[in-house]
N, C-alpha and C positions, 0 to 999 in steps of 0.2 A: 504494500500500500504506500503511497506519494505522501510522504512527510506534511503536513499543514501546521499551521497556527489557529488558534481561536478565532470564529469572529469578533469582530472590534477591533481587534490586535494588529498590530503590523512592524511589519521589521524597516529597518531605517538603514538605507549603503552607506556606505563612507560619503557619497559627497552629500547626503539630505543630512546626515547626523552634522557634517562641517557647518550647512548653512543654519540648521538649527542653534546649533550651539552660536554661532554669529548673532542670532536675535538674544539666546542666552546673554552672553558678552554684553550685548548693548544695554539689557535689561538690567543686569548685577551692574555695571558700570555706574551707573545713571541712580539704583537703588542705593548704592554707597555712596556716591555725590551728596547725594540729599541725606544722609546721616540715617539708612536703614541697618541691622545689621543683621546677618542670618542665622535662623533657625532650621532644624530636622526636627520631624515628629516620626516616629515608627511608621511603616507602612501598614499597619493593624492594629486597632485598637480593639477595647474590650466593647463585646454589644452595646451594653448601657449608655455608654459614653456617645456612642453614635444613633442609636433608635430613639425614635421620638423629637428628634432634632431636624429633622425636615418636612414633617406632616407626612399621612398617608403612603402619598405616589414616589418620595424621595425613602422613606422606611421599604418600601418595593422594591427599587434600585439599588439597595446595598446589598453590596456577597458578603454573604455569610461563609465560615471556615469552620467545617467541623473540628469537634473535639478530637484531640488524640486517644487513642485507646481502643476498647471496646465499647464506645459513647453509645450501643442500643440499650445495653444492657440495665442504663440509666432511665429508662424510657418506661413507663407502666402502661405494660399489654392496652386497656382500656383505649386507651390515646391511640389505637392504631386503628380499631373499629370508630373511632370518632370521624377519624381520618381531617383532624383540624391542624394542617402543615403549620401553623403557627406555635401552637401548643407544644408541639412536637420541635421544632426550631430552637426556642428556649431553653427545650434539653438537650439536642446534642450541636449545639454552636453557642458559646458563650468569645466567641471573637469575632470579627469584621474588617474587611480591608476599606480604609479610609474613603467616603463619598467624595468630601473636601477637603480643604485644607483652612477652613472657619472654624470649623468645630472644634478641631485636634488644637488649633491655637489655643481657643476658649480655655480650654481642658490644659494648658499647660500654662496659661496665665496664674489662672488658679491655681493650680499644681505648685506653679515656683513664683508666687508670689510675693515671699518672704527676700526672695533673692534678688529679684527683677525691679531698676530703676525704672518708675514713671514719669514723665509720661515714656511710652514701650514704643521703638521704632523698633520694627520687624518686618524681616521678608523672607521668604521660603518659597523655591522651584521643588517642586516632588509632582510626581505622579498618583494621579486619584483612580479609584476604581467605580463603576457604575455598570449595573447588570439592566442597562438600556437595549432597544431594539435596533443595532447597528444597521446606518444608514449613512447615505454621502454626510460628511461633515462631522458625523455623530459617532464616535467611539466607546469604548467599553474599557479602554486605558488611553490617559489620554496627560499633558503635563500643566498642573496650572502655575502660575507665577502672581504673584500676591504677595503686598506691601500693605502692613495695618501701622496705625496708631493709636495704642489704647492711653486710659488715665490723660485724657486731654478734653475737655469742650472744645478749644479753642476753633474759630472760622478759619484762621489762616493755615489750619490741619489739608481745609478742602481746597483753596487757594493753592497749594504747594502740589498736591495732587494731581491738579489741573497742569500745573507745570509740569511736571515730571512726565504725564503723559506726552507732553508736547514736546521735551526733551529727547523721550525717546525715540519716537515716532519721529523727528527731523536730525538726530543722529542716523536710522533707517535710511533716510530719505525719502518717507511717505509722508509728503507734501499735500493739504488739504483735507488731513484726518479732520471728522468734527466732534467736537466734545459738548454733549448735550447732557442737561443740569437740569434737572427738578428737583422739590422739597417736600418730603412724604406729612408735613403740616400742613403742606398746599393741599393734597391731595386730600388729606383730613377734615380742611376748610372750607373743602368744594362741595366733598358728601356730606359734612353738617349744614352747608348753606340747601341744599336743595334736598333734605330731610331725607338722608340715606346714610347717617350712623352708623346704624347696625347692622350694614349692609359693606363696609369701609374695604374688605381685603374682597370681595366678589368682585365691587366697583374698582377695583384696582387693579385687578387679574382682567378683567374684561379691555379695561383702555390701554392695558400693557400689550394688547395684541394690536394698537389701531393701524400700524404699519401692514402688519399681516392680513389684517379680516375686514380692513376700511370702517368710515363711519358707521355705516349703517351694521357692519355684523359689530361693532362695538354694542348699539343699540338693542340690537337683539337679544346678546348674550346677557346683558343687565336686565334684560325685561324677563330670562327666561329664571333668572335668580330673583327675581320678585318685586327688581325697582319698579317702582312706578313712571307711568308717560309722563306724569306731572314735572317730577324729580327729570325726566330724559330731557325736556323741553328747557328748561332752564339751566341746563348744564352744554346747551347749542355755543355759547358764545365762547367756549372753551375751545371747541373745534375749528374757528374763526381766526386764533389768536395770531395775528402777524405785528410784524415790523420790529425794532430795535429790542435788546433783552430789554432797556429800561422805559420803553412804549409798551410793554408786556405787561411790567412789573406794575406800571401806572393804572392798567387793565383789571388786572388782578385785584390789586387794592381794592376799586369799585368793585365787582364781584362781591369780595370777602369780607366787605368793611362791617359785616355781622360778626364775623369771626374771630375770634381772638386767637384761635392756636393757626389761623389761614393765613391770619397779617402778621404771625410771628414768621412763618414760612417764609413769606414775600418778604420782611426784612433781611433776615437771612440771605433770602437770595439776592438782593438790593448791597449789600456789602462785600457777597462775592464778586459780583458782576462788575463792579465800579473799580474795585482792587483788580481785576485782571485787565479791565479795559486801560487803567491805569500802567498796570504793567508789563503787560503787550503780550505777544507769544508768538515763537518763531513762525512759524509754518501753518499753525493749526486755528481751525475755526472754532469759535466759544458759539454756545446758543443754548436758549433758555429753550425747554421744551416742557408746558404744562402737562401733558399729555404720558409721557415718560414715568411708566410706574413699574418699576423691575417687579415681578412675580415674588421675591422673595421679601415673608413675613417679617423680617426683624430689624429693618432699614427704617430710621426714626426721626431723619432731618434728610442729607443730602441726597439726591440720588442722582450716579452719574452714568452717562453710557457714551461710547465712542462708537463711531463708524467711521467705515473703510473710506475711502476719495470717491467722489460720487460717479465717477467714471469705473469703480469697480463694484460689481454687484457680490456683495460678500454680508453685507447688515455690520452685526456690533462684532468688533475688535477687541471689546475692552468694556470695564463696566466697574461701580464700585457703590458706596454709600457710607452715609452715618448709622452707624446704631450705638442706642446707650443705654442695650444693658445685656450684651453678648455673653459674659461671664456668667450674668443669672441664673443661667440655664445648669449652671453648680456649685449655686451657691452664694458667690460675690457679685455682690448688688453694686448698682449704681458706677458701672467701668466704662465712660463711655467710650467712644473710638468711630477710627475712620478707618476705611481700608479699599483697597482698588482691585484689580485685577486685568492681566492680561492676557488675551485670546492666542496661546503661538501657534497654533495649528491653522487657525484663520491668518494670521499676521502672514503667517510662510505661507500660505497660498496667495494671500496679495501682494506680497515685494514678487512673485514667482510671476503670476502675472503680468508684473508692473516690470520685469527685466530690470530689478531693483537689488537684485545680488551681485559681488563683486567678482569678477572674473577667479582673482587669488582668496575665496574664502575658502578655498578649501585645504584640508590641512596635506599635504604629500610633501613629496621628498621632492628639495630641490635639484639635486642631481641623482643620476643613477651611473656606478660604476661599473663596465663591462669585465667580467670576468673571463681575463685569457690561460686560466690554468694556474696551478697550484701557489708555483714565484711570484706572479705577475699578481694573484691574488693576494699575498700576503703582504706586496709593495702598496696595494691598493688599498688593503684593511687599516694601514697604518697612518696611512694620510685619512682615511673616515677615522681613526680615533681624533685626530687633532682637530679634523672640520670640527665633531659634533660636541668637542670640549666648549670649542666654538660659538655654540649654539647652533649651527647651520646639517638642519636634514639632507642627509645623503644616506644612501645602501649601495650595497653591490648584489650583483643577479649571482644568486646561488650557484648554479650548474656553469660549467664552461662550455657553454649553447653556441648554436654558429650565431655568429653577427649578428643575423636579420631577423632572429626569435628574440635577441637579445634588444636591439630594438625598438620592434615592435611590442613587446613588451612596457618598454618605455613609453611607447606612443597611445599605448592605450591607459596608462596611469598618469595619463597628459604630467609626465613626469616633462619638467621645462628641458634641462638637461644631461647631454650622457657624457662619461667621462672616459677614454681610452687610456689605459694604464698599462700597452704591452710592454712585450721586451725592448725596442726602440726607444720607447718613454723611461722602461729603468734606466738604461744605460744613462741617458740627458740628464736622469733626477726632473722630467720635467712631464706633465701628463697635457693632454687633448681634448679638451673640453668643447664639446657639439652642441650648437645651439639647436633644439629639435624644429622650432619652426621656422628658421630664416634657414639652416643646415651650414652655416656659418661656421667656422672652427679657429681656434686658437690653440696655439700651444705656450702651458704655461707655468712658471714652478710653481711651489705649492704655494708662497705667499701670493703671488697672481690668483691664481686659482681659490684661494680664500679670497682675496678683495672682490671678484667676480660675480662670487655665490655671495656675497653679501648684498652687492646691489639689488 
């Protein structure tokens, strides 16, 4: 049988791992700039810690790990004729490989709380697991990258944020990223003004889809959760909302001016808005988007979402929010925090796209040495110790192959290039260095020859 992998799963060549890691690079780079510093969580946490922390359909999506052992043995016969998979789950999986990379922070906040200066600048790249229905875009392993800051109210947490995506995104070179900004007390403002309280996370869930399902399946799907037409009618001028963030923000105001936790919102976004515009941002577009209600429950002031250059059809890049009181959930009240995230599976489909990768991101050997046999080989091994003291990648071809496998060999490792070290070259003390795509040649000693590969 043909060896496979899971679905979800994929394997990465050498050159998609180079360019990955290149978006890595630019991310860690830019995370340290800003004073982030990193963490690791296990890749498997205990159940508890992970169940019940994303509602329902996210409690669906997590792998569970059996117990080690004889874990039926634990199981009472009754429970098999029930045939209730949950009941049964509980006893023989008391572990879980991580959904996110939110939760396991939460969990280690609290954990090392005693140790941990606040306010907590943290970022962590790991891989999350999700027993989702693999489809284009959609994996089952998959890498997030995520910067928080807990122990802080402060606005200029979500200001720096904003930056930092714009940082990164125009070290990329993904020019006219947009970064759209709502306030989940806006949102909160809007269902008190048009008497839908207790309706706040349906009416949330519903406008979070308006790019997908348009106005009117917005409409729908509120009515079929039990808003009223009354409530739909007076929530029309939301969908209306253009011109300047602070022609919005003026907009809103009227709206909400019933609201007390709507017009705390709209200040909120009134101070972000003014400080950025105030202090500019390379590449990337700002915009207030009322409408912008990420799906997830526990975002409690800012809510941020980025997309791709509108010239690429890819949606959100990137995405992040306020919440305050993420720790809660074990214990420690009152932590509030900000925290972002970036899309690299979508990122790398759109620099790929965009022919936004660098010719040299990939990691190979700058030259390759031809091996003429056993002498000539060992003359050549000695000059690669002193290259890669050097720092400068080179190898030599294993076998003493004829010429033209030797090569091609190089030509297909788009190795730059090759290096002849026969008997001719010992006797000089001097070796042949082949440029592979002009086929250029020099002969050079070895200090030449290190200046060469240096350039």
């Amino acid at each position: 049988m043909k060896p496979s992998i899971p679905k979800g799963t994929r394997d990465f060549s050498p050159e998609e791992v180079a360019r990955r890691n290149y978006i890595f690079d630019s991310i860690k780079r830019n995370f340290a700039l800003y004073g982030f510093q990193p963490i690791e969580t296990p890749s498997f946490e205990n159940s508890d810690t992970l169940m019940g922390k994303y509602g329902e359909e996210g409690d669906r999506l997590i792998f569970k790990i059996l117990n080690s052992g004889d874990y039926l043995s634990k199981v009472d016969a009754t429970l098999y004729s029930e045939k209730d998979s949950q009941k049964i789950t509980s006893k023989i999986s008391e572990k879980a490989l991580r959904y996110d990379l939110t939760v396991p922070f939460a969990r280690y906040v609290v954990q090392h709380q005693n140790e941990i200066t606040f306010p907590f600048k943290r970022y962590q790249i790991q891989p999350v697991w999700r027993a989702d229905r693999p489809q284009k875009g959609r994996f089952r392993e998959f890498y997030q990258c995520d910067a928080d800051v807990v122990g802080s109210k402060s606005l200029w947490q979500e200001v720096e944020f904003i930056q930092l995506y714009d940082a990164v995104f125009s070290e990329l070179g993904l020019k006219g990223v947009i970064i759209k900004i709502n306030n989940r007390k806006i949102l909160a403002g809007i269902a008190e003004t048009i008497g839908a309280e207790d309706k706040l996370i349906d009416f949330t869930v519903a406008l979070d889809k308006l790019d997908k399902i348009g106005e009117e399946g917005v409409k729908r799907e509120m009515r079929e959760k039990g808003i009223p037409e009354e409530a739909l009618t007076k929530l029309q001028p939301l969908f209306s909302m253009k011109g300047t963030a602070l022609k919005q923000l003026e907009s809103l105001k009227q709206l909400l001016n019933n609201s007390k936790i709507g017009i705390q919102g709209v200040e909120e976004l009134e101070f972000i808005s003014k400080t950025i515009e105030a202090l500019g941002l390379q590449t990337s577009f700002f915009q207030i988007d009322v409408t912008l209600a990420r799906g997830l429950n526990y975002y409690t002031g800012a809510i941020i979402e980025v997309s791709a250059p509108e010239e690429v059809n890819m949606g959100s890049i990137g995405g992040g929010g306020r919440y305050d009181d993420l720790t809660g959930i074990f214990g420690l009240k009152d932590m509030s925090g900000m925290g972002i995230s970036f899309g690299l599976d979508r990122i790398y489909l759109v620099l790929d796209e965009l022919n936004l990768f660098p010719e040299t991101v990939s990691e190979n050997s700058k030259a390759l040495f031809i091996n003429f046999g056993e002498n000539e080989a060992l003359y050549a091994m000695t000059a690669i110790k002193n290259l890669r003291q050097k720092g400068i990648a080179v190898e030599m071809y294993p076998d003493s192959a004829k010429m033209g496998k030797q090569m091609g060999y190089a030509d297909k490792r788009n190795i730059p290039f090759t290096i002849l070290a026969g008997e001719s070259e010992m006797k000089g003390q001097i070796f042949t260095l082949k440029n592979m795509k002009t086929g250029e040649q020099q002969s050079l000693d070895f200090e030449g020859l290190k200046n060469a590969l240096k350039n």
